[in-house]
NUKOL-908915 format. One record per residue (C-alpha): x, y, z; residue number from 0. Coordinates in Angstrom, 2 decimals, decimal comma. Example, Ala and Ser with C-alpha at 12.3 -4.5 7.8 and 13.67 -1.06 7.14 Angstrom:
% NUKOL-908915
xx;yy;zz;k
12,30;-4,50;7,80;0
13,67;-1,06;7,14;1
//
This chain:
% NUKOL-908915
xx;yy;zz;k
-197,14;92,05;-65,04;0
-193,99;90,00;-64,97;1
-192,54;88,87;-68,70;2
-190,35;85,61;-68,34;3
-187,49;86,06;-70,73;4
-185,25;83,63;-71,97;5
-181,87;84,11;-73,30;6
-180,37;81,42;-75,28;7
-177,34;78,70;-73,93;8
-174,83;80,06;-76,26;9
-175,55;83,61;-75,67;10
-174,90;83,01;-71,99;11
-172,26;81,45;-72,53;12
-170,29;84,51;-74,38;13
-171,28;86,62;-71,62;14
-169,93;84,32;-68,82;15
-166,59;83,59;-70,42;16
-164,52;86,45;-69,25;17
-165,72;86,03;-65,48;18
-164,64;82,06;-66,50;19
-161,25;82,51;-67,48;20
-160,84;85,14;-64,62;21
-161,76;82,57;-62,48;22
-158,58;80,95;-60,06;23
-159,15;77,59;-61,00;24
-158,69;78,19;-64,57;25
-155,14;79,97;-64,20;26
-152,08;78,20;-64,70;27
-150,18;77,10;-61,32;28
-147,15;79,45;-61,02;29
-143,93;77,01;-61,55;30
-142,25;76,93;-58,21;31
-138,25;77,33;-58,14;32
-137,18;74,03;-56,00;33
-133,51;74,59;-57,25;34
-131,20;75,19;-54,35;35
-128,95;77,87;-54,41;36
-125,42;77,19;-55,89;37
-122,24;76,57;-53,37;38
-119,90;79,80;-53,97;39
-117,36;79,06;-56,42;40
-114,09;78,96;-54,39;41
-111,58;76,50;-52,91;42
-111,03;77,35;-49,86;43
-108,51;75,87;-47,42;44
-106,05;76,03;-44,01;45
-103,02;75,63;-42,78;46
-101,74;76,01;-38,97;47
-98,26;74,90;-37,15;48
-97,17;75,54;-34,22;49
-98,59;75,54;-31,04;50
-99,41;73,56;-27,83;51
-97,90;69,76;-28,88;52
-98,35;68,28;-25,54;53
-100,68;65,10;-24,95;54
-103,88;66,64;-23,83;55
-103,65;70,24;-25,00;56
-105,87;72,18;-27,61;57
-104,70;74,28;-30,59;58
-104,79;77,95;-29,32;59
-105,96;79,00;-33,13;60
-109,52;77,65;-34,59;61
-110,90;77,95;-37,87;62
-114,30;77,29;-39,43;63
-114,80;77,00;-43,54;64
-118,48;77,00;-44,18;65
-119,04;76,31;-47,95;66
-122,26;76,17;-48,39;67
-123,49;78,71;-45,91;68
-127,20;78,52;-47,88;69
-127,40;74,25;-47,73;70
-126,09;74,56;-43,67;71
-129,29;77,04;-43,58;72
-131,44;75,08;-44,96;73
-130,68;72,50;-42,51;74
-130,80;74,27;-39,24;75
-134,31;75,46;-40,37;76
-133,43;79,62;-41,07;77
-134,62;81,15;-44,07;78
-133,05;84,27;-45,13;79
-134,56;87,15;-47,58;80
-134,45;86,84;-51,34;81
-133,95;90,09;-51,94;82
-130,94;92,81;-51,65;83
-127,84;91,43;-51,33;84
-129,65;87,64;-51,12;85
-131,51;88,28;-54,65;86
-130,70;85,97;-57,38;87
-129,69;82,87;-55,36;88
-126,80;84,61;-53,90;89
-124,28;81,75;-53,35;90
-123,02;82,19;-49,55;91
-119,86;80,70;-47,72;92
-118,37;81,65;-44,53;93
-114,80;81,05;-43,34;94
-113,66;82,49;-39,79;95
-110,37;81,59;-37,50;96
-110,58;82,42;-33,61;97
-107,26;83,47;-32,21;98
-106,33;82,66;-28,76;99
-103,23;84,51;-28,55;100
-105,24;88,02;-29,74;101
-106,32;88,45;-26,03;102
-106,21;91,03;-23,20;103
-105,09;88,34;-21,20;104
-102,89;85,38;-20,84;105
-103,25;82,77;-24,32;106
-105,69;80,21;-23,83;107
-107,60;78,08;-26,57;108
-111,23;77,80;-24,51;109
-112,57;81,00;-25,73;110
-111,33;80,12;-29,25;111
-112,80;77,02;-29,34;112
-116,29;77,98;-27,97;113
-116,29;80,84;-30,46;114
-115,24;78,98;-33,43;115
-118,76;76,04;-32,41;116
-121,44;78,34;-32,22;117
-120,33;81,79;-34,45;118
-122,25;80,51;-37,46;119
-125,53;79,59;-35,48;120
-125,66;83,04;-33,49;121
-124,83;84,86;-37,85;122
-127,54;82,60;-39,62;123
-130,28;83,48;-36,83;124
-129,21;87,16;-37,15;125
-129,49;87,18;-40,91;126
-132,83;84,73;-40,87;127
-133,89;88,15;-38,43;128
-133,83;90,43;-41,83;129
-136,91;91,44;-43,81;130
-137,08;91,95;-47,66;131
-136,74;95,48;-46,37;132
-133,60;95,22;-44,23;133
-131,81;93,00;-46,77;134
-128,96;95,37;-47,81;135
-124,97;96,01;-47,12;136
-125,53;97,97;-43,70;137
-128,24;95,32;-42,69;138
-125,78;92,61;-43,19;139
-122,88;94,20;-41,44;140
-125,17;95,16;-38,34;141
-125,88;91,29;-38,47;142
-122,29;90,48;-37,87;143
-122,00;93,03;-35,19;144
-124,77;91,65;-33,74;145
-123,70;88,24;-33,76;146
-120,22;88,93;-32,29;147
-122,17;90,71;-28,95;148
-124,46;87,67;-28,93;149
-120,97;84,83;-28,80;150
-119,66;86,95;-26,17;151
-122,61;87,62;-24,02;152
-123,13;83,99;-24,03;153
-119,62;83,39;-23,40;154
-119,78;85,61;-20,57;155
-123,19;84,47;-18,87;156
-122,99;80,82;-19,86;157
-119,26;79,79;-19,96;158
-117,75;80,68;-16,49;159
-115,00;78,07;-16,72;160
-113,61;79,98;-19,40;161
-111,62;83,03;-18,68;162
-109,50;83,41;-21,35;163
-110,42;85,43;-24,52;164
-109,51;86,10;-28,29;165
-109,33;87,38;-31,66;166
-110,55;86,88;-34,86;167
-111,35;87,27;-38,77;168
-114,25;86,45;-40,35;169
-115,25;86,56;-44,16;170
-118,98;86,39;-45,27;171
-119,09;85,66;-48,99;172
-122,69;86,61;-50,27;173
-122,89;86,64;-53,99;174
-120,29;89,41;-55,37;175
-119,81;90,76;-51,82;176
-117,15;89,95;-49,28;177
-118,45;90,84;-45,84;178
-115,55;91,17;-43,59;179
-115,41;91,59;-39,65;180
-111,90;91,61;-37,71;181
-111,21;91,86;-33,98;182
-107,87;92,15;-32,59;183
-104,47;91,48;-33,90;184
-106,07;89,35;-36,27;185
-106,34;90,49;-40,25;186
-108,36;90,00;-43,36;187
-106,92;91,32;-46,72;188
-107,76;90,35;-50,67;189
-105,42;90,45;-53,01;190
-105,81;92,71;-55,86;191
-104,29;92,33;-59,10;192
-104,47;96,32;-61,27;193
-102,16;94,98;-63,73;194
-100,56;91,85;-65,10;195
-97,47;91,32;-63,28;196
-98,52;93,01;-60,10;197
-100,13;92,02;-57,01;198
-100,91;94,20;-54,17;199
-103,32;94,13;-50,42;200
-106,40;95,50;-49,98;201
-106,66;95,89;-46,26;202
-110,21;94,97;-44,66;203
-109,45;95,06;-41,36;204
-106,82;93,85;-38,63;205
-103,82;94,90;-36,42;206
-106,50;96,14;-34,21;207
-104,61;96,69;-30,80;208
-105,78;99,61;-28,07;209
-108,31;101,54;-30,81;210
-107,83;105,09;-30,79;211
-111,33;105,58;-30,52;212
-111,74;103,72;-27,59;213
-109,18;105,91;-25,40;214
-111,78;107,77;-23,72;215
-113,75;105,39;-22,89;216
-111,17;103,17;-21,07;217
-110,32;106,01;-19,18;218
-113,91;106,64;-18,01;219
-114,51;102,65;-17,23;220
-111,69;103,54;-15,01;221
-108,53;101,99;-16,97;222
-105,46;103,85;-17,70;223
-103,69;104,15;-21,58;224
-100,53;104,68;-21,98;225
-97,81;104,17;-24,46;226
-97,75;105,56;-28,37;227
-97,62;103,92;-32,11;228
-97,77;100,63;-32,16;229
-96,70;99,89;-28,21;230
-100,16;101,63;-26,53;231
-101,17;99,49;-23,69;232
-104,81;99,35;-21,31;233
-103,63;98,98;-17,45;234
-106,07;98,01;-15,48;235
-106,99;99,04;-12,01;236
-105,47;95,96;-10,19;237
-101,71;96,44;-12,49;238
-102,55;93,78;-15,38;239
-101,88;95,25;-18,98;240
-103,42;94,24;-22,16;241
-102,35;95,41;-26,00;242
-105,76;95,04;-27,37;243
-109,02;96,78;-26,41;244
-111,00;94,39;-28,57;245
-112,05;90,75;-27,58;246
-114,40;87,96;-27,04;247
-114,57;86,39;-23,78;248
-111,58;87,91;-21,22;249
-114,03;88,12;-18,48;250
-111,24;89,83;-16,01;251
-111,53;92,51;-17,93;252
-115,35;93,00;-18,85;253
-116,20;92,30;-14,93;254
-117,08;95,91;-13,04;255
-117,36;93,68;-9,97;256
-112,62;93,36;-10,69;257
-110,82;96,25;-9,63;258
-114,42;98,76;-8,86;259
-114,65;99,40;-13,10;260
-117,36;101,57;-14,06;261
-117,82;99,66;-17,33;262
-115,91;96,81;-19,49;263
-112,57;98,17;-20,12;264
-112,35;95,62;-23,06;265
-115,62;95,05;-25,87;266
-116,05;92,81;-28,62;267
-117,16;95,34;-31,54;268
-115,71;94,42;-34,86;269
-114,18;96,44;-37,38;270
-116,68;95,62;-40,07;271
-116,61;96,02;-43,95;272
-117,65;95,32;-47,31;273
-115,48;94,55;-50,17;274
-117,11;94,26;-54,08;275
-115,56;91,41;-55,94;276
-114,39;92,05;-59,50;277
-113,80;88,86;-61,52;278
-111,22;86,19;-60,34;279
-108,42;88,34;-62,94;280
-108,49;91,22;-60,73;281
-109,28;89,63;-57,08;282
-107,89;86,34;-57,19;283
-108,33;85,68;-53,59;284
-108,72;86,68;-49,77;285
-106,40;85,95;-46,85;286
-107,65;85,73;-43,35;287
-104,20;85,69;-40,76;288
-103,98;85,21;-36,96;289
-102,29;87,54;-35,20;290
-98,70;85,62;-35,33;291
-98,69;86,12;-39,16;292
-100,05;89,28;-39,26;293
-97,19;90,58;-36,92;294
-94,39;88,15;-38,44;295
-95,53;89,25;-42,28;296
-97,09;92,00;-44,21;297
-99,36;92,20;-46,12;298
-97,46;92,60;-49,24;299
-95,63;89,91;-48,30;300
-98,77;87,61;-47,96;301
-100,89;88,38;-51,02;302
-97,65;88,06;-52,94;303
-97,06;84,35;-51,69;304
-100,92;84,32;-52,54;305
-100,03;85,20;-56,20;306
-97,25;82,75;-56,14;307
-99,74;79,70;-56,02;308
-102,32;80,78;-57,95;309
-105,99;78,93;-57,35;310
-103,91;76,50;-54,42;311
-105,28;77,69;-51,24;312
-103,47;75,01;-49,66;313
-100,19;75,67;-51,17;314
-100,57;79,35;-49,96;315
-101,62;78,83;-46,47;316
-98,85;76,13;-45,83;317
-96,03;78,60;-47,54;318
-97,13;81,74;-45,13;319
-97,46;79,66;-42,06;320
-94,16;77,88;-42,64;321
-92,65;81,19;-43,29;322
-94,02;83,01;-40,06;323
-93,26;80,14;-38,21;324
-89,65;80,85;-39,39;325
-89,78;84,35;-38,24;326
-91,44;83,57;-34,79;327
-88,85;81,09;-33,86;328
-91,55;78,49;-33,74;329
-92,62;80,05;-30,60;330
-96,66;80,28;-31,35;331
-99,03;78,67;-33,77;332
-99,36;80,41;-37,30;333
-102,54;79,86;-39,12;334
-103,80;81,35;-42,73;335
-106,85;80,63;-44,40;336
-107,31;81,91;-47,85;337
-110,11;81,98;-49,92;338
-109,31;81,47;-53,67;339
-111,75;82,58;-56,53;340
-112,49;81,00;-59,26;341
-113,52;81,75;-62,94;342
-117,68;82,26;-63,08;343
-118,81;78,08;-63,83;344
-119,55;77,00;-67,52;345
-123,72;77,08;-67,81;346
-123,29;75,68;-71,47;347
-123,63;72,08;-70,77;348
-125,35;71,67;-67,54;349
-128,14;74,51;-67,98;350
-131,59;73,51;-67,58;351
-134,06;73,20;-70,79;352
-137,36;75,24;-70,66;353
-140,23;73,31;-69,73;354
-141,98;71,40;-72,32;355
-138,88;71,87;-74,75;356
-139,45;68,70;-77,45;357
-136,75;66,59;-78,52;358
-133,86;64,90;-77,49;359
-131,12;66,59;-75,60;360
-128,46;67,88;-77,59;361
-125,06;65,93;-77,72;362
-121,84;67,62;-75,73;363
-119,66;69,65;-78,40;364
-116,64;67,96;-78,73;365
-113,22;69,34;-79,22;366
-111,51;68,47;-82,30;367
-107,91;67,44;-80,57;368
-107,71;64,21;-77,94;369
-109,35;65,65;-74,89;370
-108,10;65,05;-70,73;371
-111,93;65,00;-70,19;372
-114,70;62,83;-71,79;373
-118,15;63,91;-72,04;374
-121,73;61,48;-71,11;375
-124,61;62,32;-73,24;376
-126,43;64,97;-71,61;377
-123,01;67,18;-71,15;378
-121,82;65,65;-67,62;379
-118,46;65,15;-67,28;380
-118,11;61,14;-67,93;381
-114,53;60,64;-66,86;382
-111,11;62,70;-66,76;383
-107,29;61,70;-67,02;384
-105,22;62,27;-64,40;385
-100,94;62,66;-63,38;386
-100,22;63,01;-59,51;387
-97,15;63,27;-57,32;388
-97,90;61,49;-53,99;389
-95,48;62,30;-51,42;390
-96,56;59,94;-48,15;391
-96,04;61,31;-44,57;392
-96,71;60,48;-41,22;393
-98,65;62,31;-38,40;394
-97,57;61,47;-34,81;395
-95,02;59,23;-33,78;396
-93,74;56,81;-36,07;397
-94,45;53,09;-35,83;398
-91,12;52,22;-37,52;399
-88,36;54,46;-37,00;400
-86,28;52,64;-39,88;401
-88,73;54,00;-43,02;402
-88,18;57,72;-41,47;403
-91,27;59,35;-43,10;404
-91,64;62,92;-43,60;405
-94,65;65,43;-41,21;406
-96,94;66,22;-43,64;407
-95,48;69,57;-42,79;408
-92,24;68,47;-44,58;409
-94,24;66,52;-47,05;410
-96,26;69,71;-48,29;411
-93,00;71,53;-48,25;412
-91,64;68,87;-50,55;413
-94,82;69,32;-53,35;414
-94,89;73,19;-52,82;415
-90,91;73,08;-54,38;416
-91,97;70,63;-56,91;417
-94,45;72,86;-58,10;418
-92,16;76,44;-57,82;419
-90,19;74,42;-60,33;420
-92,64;73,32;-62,95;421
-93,35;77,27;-62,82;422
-90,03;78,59;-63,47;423
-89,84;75,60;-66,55;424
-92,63;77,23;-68,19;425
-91,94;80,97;-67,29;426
-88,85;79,99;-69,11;427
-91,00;78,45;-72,34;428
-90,24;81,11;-75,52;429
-93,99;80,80;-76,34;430
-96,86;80,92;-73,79;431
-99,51;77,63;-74,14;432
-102,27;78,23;-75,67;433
-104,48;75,68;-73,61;434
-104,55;72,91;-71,14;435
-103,22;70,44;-74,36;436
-99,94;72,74;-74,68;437
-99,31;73,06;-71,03;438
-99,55;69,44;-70,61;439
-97,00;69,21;-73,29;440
-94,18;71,86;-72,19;441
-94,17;70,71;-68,81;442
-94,27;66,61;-69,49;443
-90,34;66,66;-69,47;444
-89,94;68,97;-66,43;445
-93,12;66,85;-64,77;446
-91,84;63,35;-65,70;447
-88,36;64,35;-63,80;448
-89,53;65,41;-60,75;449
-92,43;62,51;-60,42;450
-89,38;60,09;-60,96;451
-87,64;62,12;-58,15;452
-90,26;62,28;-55,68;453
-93,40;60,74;-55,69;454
-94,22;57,36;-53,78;455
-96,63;56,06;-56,02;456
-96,18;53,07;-58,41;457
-97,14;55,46;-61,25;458
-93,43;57,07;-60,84;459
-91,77;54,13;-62,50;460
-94,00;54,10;-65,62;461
-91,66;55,46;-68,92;462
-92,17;58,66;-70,80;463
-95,34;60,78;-70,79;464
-97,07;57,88;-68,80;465
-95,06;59,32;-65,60;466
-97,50;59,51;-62,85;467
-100,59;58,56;-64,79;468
-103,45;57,86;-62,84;469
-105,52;57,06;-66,23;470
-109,17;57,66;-66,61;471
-111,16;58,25;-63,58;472
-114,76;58,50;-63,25;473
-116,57;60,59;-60,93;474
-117,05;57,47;-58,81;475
-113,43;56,82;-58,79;476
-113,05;60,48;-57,75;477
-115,05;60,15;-54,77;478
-112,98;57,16;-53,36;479
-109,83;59,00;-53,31;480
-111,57;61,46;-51,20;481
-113,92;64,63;-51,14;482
-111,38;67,06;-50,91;483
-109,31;65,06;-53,70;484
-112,13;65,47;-55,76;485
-113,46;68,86;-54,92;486
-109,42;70,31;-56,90;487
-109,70;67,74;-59,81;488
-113,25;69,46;-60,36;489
//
């Protein structure tokens, strides 16, 4: 006999509330994290002289400053892990030079140029290629191997009008790590700072010529070695010599079809390693060098020129080129590239509020003395004052041989001095500054003399500490005057 029972509304539902609230549609949406990964915090520049000059003819040295390796990524549609090395955002930037005169061969700048076009699509498909379990230091360095046997296979197979080969540095900046990968006479280096007063290299690679470890293996291929220390030389079957065993491209001597060679007598593997940063104190910066610095220069020589322009990557490049030129006669093109760290960024004004935070936002703290910098509501920067020395130059062949304007290899020469004297003036100050508001006002004197003495600019002629003065400039105003104008000033 069936018995219909019936349970009261409320009473059902207190038994169906916790399958309710278990229930998907009742959960919260996780937030998603749109924000974009940050741009590393460097400035990062080049210099190169020297060189092929002749109408028609390419630079024999390339280089390639990604810096936003993440944003270029983004673009090209790869999508790399978010964990290991990538975890928290990881800023990345790359920065590479291609040497053609770090060759088995003859100098040529088609292999360079190839090389220094399609290196960062061949690394961002090899790192897109790791999982959340291959995401760590080795995984990473295999990717830059990898990526160097990909350039030069395609170089090989796809590129048959170029014969020539070359060198090169590269520098992968992932977070706190400084991925580093260096074939031939090329070099990479950072400069390391283990007490006040004192700079000195860390090596990473470079001055690569005929590897020891690849002896036996040239001999087997069916290449000869001969030589010792730093003069060891490959001969090849036909009588042609190289002094490096490491390349991209130099088909002649990756061809078993030349000279009846049993294998390549010359391969492109890297030397590959991993440097952790410390804060910008203690590793200030990184050098990349071709192969005419490296050899004209060591590498005390170049981190201390580093040290000498602290947080001006151009200054530094244009000082160790200039002075390798020197030293090579002006016989072959001398490029640097240096990568210069900065302090970590401020989060104090420009950090995000937590969701559903009530209130207006809070108002910029403002310093109690006359500030170079004035702050919007919100914390952005509103608008900064600015003093410049403009020295103007002239690329090419001048229009009007009367004015006689400087290169703007002479020109940088000329702002390099100006500022090795504003140094010694305040090395010379009894009493270190305390701040930016102290510095500005030891120097003014020293600063107002030499903008009277050099610069081009109208501002020169204005009296006192109005020398130079550029006034307030907005962001806006910034931009005008350039990106990479702008990109310093910030």
């Amino acid at each position: 006999m069936a018995i219909n029972v019936e349970m009261p509304l409320h009473k059902a539902r207190e038994l169906m509330a916790p399958y309710r609230d278990a229930m998907p549609i009742n959960n919260p949406l996780p937030e998603i994290d749109k924000e974009p990964p940050e741009a590393p915090n460097v400035l990062v520049d080049a210099v190169s002289l020297g060189g092929p000059s002749g109408p028609g003819q390419k630079p024999l040295v390339r280089h390639v400053l990604v810096k936003d390796l993440n944003k270029i990524s983004t673009r090209m549609k790869f999508e790399h892990p978010k964990t290991g090395v990538f975890s928290n955002k990881a800023p990345m930037g790359l920065y590479a030079l291609f040497d053609g005169q770090s060759c088995a061969g003859e100098p040529g700048p088609m292999a360079a140029e190839f090389c220094a076009r399609n290196f960062h699509l061949k690394l961002m498909k090899r790192l897109a290629e790791l999982t959340p379990e291959t995401s760590d230091e080795a995984s990473v360095q295999s990717a830059l191997v990898g990526s160097f046997e990909d350039l030069d296979k395609e170089l090989l197979a796809n590129q048959p009008e170029v014969n020539d080969g070359c060198g090169a540095a590269v520098a992968l900046l992932i977070g706190a790590r400084l991925f580093t990968a260096v074939l031939g006479q090329c070099s990479a280096m950072v400069g390391s700072v283990p007490e006040p007063s004192r700079i000195s290299p860390v090596l990473l690679g470079g001055r690569q010529g005929v590897v020891e470890g690849d002896f036996m293996r040239i001999r087997f291929a069916g290449g000869m070695v001969y030589g010792d220390g730093g003069a060891v030389r490959i001969r090849h079957p036909t009588g042609a010599e190289s002094s490096v065993s490491r390349s991209l491209g130099d088909r002649f001597w990756k061809d078993p079809q030349v000279g009846a060679l049993k294998a390549p007598l010359v391969v492109c593997i890297p030397d590959v390693q991993t440097f952790p940063l410390g804060t910008s104190e203690e590793h200030p910066f990184a050098l990349l060098a071709a192969s005419t610095v490296a050899a004209a220069l060591t590498p005390q020589e170049l981190v201390e020129i580093g040290g000498e322009y602290p947080s001006q990557p151009r200054a530094s490049c244009g000082e160790i080129a200039t002075r390798a030129q020197a030293a090579r006669a002006g016989a072959a093109q001398c490029t640097a590239v240096e990568v210069s760290f900065l302090p970590p960024r401020d989060r104090g004004d420009d950090r995000k509020r937590a969701p559903g935070t009530a209130g207006p936002e809070p108002a910029p703290a403002y310093p109690a003395k006359k500030a170079r910098v004035a702050f919007a509501p919100g914390g952005g920067t509103q608008s900064m004052r600015l003093r410049h020395i403009m020295v103007r130059y002239q690329d090419g062949p001048q229009k009007d041989g009367k004015k006689g304007l400087r290169t703007r290899q002479e020109a940088e020469a000329v702002l390099r001095q100006a500022l090795g004297e504003l140094r010694a003036d305040l090395k010379a100050c009894k009493k270190a500054p305390k701040d930016a508001m102290e510095l500005v006002g030891v120097t003014s004197k020293k600063w107002a003399e030499l903008c009277k003495r050099l610069s081009d600019c109208e501002t020169a002629r204005k009296g006192g500490t109005m020398c130079g003065d550029l006034g307030w400039l907005t962001p806006e105003a910034l931009s005008t005057m350039g990106p990479v104008f702008k990109e310093v000033v910030d």
